[in-house]
C-alpha positions as CSV (number, residue, x, y, z in Angstrom):
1,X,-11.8,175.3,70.9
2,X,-12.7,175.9,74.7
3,X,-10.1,175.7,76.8
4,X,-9.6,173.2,79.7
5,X,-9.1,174.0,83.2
6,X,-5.8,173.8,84.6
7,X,-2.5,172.7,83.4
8,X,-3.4,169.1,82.7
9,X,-6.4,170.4,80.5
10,X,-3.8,173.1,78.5
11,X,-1.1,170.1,77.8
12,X,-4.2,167.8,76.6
13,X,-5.6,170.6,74.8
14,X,-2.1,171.3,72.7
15,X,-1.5,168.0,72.4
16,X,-5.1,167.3,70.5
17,X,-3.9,170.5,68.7
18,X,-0.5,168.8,67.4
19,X,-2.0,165.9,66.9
20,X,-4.8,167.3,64.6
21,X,-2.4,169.3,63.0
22,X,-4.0,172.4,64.5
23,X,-2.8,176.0,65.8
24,X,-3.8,179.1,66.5
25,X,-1.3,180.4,63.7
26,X,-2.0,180.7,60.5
27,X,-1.3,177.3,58.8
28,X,2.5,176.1,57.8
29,X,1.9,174.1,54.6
30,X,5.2,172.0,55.1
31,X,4.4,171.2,58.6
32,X,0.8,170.7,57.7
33,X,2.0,168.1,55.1
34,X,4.2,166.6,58.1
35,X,1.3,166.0,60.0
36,X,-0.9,164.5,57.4
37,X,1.8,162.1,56.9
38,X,2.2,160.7,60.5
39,X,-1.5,161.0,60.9
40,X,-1.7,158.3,57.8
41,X,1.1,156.1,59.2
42,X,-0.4,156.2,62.8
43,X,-3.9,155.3,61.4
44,X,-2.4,152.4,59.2
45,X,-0.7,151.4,62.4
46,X,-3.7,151.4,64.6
47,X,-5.6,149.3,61.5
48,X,-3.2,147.0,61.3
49,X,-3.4,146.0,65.1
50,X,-6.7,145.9,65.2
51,X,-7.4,143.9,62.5
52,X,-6.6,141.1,64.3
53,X,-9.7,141.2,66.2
54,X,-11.7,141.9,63.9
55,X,-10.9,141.3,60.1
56,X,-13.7,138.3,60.3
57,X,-16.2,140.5,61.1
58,X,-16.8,142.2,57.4
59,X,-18.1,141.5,54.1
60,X,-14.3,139.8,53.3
61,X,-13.3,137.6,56.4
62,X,-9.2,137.3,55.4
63,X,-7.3,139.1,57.0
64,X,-4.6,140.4,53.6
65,X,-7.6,142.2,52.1
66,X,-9.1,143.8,55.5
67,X,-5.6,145.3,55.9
68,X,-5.2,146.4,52.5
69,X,-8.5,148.2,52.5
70,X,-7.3,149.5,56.3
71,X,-4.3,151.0,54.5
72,X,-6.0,152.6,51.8
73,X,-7.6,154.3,53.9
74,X,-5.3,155.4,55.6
75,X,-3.2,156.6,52.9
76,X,-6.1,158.5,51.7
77,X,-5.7,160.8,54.7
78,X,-2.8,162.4,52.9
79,X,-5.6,164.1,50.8
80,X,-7.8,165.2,53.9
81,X,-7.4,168.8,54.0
82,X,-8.0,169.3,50.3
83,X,-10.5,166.4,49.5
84,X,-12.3,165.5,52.9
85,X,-14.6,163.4,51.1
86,X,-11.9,160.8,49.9
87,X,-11.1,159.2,53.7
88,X,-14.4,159.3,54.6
89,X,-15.3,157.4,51.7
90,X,-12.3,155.2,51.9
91,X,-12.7,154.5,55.9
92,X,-16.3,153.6,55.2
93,X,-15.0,151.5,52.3
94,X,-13.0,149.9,54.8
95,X,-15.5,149.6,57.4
96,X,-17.7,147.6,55.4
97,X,-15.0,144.9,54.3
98,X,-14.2,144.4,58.4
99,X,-15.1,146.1,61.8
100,X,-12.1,148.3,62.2
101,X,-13.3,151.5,63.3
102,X,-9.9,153.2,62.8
103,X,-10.2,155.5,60.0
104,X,-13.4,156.6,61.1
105,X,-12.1,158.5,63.5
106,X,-9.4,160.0,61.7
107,X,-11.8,160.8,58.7
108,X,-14.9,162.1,60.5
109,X,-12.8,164.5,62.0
110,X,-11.4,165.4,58.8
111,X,-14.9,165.8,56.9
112,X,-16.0,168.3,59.5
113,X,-12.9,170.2,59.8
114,X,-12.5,170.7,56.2
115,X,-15.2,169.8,54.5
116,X,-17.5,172.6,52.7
117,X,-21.0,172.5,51.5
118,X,-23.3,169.1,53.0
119,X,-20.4,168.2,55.1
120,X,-23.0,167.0,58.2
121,X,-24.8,165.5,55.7
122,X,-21.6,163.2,54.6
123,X,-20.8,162.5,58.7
124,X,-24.7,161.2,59.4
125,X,-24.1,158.9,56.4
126,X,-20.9,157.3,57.8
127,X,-22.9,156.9,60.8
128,X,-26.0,155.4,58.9
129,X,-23.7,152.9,56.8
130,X,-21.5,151.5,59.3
131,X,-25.0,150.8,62.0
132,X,-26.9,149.4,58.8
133,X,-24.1,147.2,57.9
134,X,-23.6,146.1,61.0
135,X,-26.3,143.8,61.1
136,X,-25.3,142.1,57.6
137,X,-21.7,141.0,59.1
138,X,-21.6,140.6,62.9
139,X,-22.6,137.4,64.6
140,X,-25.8,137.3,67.1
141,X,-23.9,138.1,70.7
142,X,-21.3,140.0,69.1
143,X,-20.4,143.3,71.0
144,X,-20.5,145.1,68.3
145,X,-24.0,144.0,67.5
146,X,-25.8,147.7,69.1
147,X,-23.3,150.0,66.9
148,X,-24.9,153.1,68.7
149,X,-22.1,153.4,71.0
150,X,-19.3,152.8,68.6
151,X,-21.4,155.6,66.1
152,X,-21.1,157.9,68.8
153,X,-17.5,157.5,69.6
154,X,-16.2,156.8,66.5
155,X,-18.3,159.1,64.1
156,X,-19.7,161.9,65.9
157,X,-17.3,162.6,68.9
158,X,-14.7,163.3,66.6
159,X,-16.8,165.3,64.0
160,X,-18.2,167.6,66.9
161,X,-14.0,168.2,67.6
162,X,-13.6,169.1,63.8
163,X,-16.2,171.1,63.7
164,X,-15.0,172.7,67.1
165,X,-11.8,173.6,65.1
166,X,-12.5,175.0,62.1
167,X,-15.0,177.4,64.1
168,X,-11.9,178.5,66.1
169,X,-10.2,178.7,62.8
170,X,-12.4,181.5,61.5
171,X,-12.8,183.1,64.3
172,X,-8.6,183.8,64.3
173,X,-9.0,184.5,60.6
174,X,-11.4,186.9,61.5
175,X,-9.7,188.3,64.4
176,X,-6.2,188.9,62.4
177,X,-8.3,190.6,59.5
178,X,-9.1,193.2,62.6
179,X,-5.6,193.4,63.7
180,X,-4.6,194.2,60.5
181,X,-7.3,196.3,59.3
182,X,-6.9,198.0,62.8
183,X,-3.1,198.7,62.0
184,X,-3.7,199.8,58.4
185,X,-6.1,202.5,59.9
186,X,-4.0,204.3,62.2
187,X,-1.0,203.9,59.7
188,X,-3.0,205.6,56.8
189,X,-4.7,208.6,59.5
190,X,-0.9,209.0,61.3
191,X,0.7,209.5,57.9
192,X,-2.4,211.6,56.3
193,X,-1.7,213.7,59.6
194,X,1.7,214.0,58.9
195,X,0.9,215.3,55.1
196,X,-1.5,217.8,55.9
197,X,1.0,219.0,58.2
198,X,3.6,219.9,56.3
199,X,1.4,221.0,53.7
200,X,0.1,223.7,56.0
201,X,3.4,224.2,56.6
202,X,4.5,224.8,53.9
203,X,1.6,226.8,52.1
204,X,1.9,228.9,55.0
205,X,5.5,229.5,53.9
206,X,5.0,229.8,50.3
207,X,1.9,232.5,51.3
208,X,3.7,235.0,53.4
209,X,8.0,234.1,52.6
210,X,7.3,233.2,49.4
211,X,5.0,236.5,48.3
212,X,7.5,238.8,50.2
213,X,10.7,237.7,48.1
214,X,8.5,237.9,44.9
215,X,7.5,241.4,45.5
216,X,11.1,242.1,46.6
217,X,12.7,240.5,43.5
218,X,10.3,242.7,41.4
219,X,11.1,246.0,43.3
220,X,15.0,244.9,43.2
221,X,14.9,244.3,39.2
222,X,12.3,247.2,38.3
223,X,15.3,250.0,40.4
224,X,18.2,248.2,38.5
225,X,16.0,248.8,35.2
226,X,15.6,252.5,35.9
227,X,17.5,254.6,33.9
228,X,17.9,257.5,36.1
229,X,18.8,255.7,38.6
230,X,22.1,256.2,40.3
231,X,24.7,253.4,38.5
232,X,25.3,252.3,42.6
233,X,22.2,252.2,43.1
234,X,22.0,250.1,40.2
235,X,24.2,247.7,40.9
236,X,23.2,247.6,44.8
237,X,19.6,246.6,43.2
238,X,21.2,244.2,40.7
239,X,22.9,242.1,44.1
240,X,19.9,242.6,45.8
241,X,17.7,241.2,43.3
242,X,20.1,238.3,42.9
243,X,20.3,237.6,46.6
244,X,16.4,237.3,46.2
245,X,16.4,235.1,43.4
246,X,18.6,233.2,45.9
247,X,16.4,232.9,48.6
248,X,13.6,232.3,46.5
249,X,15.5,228.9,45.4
250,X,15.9,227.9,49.1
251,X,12.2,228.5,50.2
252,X,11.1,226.1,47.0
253,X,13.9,223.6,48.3
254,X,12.2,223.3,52.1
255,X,8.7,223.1,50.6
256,X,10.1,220.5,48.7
257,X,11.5,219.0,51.6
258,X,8.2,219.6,53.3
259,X,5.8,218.3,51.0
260,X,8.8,214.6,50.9
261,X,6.1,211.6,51.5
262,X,8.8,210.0,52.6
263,X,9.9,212.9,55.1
264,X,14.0,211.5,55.2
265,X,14.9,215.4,55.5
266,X,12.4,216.4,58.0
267,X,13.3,214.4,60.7
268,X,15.2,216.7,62.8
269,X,12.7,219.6,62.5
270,X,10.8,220.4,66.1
271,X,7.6,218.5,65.9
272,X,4.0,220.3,66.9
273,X,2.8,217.0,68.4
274,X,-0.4,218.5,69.5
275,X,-1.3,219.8,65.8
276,X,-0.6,216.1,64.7
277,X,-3.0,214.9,67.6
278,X,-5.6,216.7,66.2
279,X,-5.1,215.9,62.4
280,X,-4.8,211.8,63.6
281,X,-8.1,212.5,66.1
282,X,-9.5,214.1,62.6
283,X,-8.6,211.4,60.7
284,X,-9.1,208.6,62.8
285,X,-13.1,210.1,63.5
286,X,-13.5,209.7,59.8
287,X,-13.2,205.9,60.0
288,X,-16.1,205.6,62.3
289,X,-14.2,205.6,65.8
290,X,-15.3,208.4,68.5
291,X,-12.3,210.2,69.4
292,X,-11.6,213.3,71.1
293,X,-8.5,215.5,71.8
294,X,-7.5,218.3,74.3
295,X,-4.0,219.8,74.0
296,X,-2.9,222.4,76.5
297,X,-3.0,225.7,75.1
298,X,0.7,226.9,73.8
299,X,2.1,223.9,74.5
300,X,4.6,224.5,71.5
301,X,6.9,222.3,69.4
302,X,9.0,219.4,70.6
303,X,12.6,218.0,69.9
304,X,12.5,216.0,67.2
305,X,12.9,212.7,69.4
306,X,10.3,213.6,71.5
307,X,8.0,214.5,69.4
308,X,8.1,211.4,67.3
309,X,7.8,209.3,70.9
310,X,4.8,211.2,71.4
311,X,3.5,210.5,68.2
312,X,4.6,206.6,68.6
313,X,2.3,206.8,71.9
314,X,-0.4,207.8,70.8
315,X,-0.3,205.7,67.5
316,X,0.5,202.5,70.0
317,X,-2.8,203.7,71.8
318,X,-5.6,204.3,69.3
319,X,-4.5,201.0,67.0
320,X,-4.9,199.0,70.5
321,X,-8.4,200.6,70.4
322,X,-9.2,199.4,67.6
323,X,-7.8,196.5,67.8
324,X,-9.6,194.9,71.2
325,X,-12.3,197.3,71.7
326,X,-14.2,198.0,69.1
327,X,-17.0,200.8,69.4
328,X,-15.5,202.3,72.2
329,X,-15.0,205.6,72.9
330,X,-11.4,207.1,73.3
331,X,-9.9,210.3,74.8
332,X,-6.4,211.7,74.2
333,X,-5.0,214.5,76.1
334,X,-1.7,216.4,75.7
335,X,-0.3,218.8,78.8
336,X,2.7,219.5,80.4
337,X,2.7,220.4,84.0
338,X,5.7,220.1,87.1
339,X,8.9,219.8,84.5
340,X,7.3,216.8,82.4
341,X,5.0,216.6,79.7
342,X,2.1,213.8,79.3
343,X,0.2,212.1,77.1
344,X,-2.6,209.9,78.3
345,X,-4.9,207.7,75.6
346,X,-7.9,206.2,77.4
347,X,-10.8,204.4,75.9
348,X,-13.8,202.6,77.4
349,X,-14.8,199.8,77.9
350,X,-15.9,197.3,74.2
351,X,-19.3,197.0,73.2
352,X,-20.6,193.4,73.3
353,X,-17.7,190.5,74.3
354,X,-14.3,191.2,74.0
355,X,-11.9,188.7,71.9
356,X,-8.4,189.4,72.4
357,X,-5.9,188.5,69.4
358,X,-2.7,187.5,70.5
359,X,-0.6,190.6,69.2
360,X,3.0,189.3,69.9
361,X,3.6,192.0,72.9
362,X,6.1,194.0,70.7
363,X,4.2,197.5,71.2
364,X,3.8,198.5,75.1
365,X,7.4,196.8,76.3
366,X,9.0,198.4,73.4
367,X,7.2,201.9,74.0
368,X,8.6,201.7,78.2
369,X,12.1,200.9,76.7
370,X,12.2,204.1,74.3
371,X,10.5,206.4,77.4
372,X,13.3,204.9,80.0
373,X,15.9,205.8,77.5
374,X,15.1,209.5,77.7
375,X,14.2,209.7,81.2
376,X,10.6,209.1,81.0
377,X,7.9,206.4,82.0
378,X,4.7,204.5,80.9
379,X,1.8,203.0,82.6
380,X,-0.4,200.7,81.2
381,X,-3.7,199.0,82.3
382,X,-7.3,199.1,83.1
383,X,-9.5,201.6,83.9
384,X,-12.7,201.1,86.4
385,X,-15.3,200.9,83.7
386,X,-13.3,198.2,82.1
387,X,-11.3,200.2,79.3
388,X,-8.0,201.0,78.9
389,X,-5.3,203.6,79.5
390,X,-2.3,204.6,78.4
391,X,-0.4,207.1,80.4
392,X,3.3,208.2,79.0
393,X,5.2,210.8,80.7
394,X,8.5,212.5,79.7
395,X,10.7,215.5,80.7
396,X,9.5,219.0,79.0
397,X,12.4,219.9,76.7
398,X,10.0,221.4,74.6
399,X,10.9,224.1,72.1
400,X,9.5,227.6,73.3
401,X,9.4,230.3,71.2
């Protein structure tokens, strides 16, 4: 729905929206229930005052039966999310037996909002019945006697508004499909990044460590074998083949712990945030999104903390990306320089128009929190092309070999 000007136009737009039953949210089925239900009792209301204008003017002139058909439909309104058709066969109904245009309203509205297949079809044919009956039941000077004007108000005003709403009601569909889609992307490439990791990590350790101790095992257990060996020597190979076997034991117990999906006994390890940058830049490529990296040559491992702030950063920065500007391109670079250490995330501007999705403003505030906490600082905002940046700067504890 467009918005209205000014703050008259925003209170008359949310009111249409509570009225309706509409919001931007994805649908409450107990308050949308609610709603039908004072939506029904306000239309029977509305029939029932009008009706004593004109209940006479119908194909039944007493005034009992005109407000019993009124009612119906009414009531039938109850059913207008899941059956549209019912009201706007029952307001018809009801239009026919006397000239209240009441439930017209409320079901033309209805038909276009939630109606499926032919549902235009179903609103020109209110449209068609209540001008051709006219004729048949209205006296010669009657008002009422050039329905045009009451078609348009009645019928098609309030259709266009459906219609109006369940477009925007797609479009947020769509839009939180992004969002999440958007999220689920840099989840999956952050924590693919994270496994590759620690499975260089620890192939690296199983390659050089883990081949050492082997051949030192073997060597230990071949001179405590010997025969003509020294009995000290002997049993000075015999501790130091056990103390291997030992060692050995531990080094399958940290791959173990490096190779943990879950990583619960990694996290106080120093973090290489700028190997991570490059596996989630990797990762994150494969999806379709053009991404590049620079990290400052031996920049080193970080604390722990630090390192997963970084990593939270520059996660925040590439799902916004995705998220609100799609097809753009985006830059990360890692360097430390002057006693703090920086990460910056830019992107450009989006192709074509950009719709922004409400996101709930959780990630930035909670990001400057965490970076004031250690002595740090964030700075978010556009760039003059018309992307985005993200700018995060923190003090270099960085672990130096």
């Amino acid at each position: 729905m467009q918005a209205v000007p000014g703050r008259t136009g925003q209170l008359l737009e949310r009111g249409l929206r509570t009225l309706t039953g509409e919001g931007s949210g994805a649908p409450d089925p107990v308050r949308a229930r609610r709603t039908d239900g004072w939506l029904a009792l306000l239309c029977g209301l509305l029939t029932t005052l009008n009706l004593h204008d004109v209940h006479r003017f119908g194909l039944v002139t007493d005034y009992p039966t005109s407000l019993a058909a009124g009612w119906l439909a009414a009531v039938s309104l109850l059913w207008r999310r899941s059956h549209p058709w019912l009201p706007a066969l029952a307001a018809t109904a009801a239009t026919v037996v006397s000239d209240d245009r009441g439930p017209l309203v409320f079901a033309a509205y209805a038909l276009a909002a939630y109606g499926r297949s032919h549902r235009w079809v179903g609103v020109l044919l209110m449209g068609v019945v209540y001008a051709a009956t006219r004729d048949l039941f209205l006296p010669l000077g009657y008002a009422g006697r050039d329905p045009a004007s009451f078609v348009l108000g009645s019928i098609l005003v309030p259709a266009l508004y459906g219609e109006t709403v369940r477009r925007n009601r797609h479009v947020m569909t769509a839009l939180r499909e992004r969002a999440r889609q958007a999220h689920a992307a840099v989840d999956q490439a952050a924590d693919l990044a994270v496994v590759q990791e620690r499975t260089r990590l620890a192939q690296r350790t199983h390659d050089g460590l883990g081949h050492r101790l082997t051949a030192l095992t073997m060597q230990a257990a071949a001179l405590r074998l010997d025969a003509e060996a020294d009995p000290r020597v002997r049993e000075a190979a015999g501790a130091v083949e056990e103390s291997a076997r030992a060692a050995m034991a531990e080094v399958r117990e940290v791959l173990d712990m490096l190779t943990d999906p879950a990583g619960s006994r990694a996290h106080t390890s120093p973090v290489d945030v700028g190997r991570f940058l490059g596996s989630l830049a990797r990762n994150m490529r494969a999806t379709g999104m053009e991404i590049t990296h620079h990290t400052q040559p031996g920049l080193g491992s970080f604390p722990a903390a630090d390192g997963r702030l970084l990593l939270r950063i520059a996660r925040e920065g590439l799902t916004n990306a995705a998220k609100y500007a799609p097809g753009s391109a985006v830059r990360m670079n890692l360097y430390a320089e002057d006693g703090e250490v920086r990460l910056d995330v830019v992107n450009t501007a989006p192709e074509g128009e950009r719709i922004v999705l409400d996101s709930g403003g959780m990630g930035i505030p909670g990001l400057r929190r965490a970076l004031t906490e250690v002595g740090g600082k964030l700075r978010a905002g556009s760039t003059q092309d018309g992307g985005h940046m993200l700018a995060a700067t923190l003090p270099d504890r960085r672990v130096l070999a």
